[in-house]
C-alpha positions as CSV (number, residue, x, y, z in Angstrom):
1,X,101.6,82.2,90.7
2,X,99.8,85.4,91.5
3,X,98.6,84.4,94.9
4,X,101.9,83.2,95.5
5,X,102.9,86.5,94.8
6,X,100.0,88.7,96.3
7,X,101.1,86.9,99.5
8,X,104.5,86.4,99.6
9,X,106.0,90.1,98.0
10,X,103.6,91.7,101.0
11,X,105.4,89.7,104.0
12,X,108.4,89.9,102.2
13,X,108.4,93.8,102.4
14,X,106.7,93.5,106.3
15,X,109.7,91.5,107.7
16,X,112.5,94.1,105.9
17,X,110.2,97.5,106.9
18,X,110.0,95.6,110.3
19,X,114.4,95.6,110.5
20,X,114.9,99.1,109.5
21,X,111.8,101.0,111.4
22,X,110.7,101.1,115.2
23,X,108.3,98.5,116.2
24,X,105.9,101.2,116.8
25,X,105.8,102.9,113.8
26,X,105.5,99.7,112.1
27,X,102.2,99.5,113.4
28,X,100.8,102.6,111.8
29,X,102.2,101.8,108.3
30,X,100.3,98.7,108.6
31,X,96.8,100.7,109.2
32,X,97.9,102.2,106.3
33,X,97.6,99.8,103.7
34,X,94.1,100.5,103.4
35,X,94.6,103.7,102.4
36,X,96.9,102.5,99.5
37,X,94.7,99.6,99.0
38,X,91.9,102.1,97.8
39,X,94.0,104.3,96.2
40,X,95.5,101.6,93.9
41,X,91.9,100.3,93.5
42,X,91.1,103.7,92.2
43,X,94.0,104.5,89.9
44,X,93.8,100.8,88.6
45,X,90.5,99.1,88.6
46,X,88.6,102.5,88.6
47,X,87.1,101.7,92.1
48,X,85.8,104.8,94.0
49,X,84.6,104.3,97.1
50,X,81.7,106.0,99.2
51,X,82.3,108.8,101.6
52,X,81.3,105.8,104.3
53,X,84.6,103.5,103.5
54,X,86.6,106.9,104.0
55,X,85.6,107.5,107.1
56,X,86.3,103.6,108.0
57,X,89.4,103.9,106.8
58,X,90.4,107.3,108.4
59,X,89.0,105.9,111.7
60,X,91.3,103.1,111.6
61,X,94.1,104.8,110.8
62,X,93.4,107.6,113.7
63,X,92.8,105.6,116.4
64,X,95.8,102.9,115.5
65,X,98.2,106.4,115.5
66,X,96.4,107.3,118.8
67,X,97.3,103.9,120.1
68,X,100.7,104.1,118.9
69,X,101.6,107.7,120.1
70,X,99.8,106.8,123.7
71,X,102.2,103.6,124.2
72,X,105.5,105.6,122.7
73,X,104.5,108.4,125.5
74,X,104.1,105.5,128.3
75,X,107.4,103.9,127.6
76,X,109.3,107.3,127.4
């Protein structure tokens, strides 16, 4: 039941977030998730992670908002 869950409550809230936001912005919610991912992990579990999985994840977050912002500007 839980990895029914863990997968299906995930896609469900992709395909509304998908009907109600720009396609573009879409894509940086999704680099995101890491971000919550850890924080949950934190607040939850009592994960921390290194100042190395920070910078991972704020690297993949800038350069998927880079990405995004560069295309918008291209299309406009």
């Amino acid at each position: 039941m839980a990895g029914v869950l863990s997968s299906a409550v995930p896609f469900l809230a992709d395909l509304l977030a998908l009907r109600r936001v720009p396609a573009h912005f879409f894509g940086v919610f999704m680099s995101v998730n890491p971000v919550f991912a850890a924080l949950v992990g934190l607040a939850v579990l009592g994960q921390r992670l290194d100042a190395l999985a920070w910078l991972a994840i704020a690297v993949i977050v800038t350069a998927n908002t880079a990405a995004v912002s560069t295309t918008a500007r291209k299309a406009a």
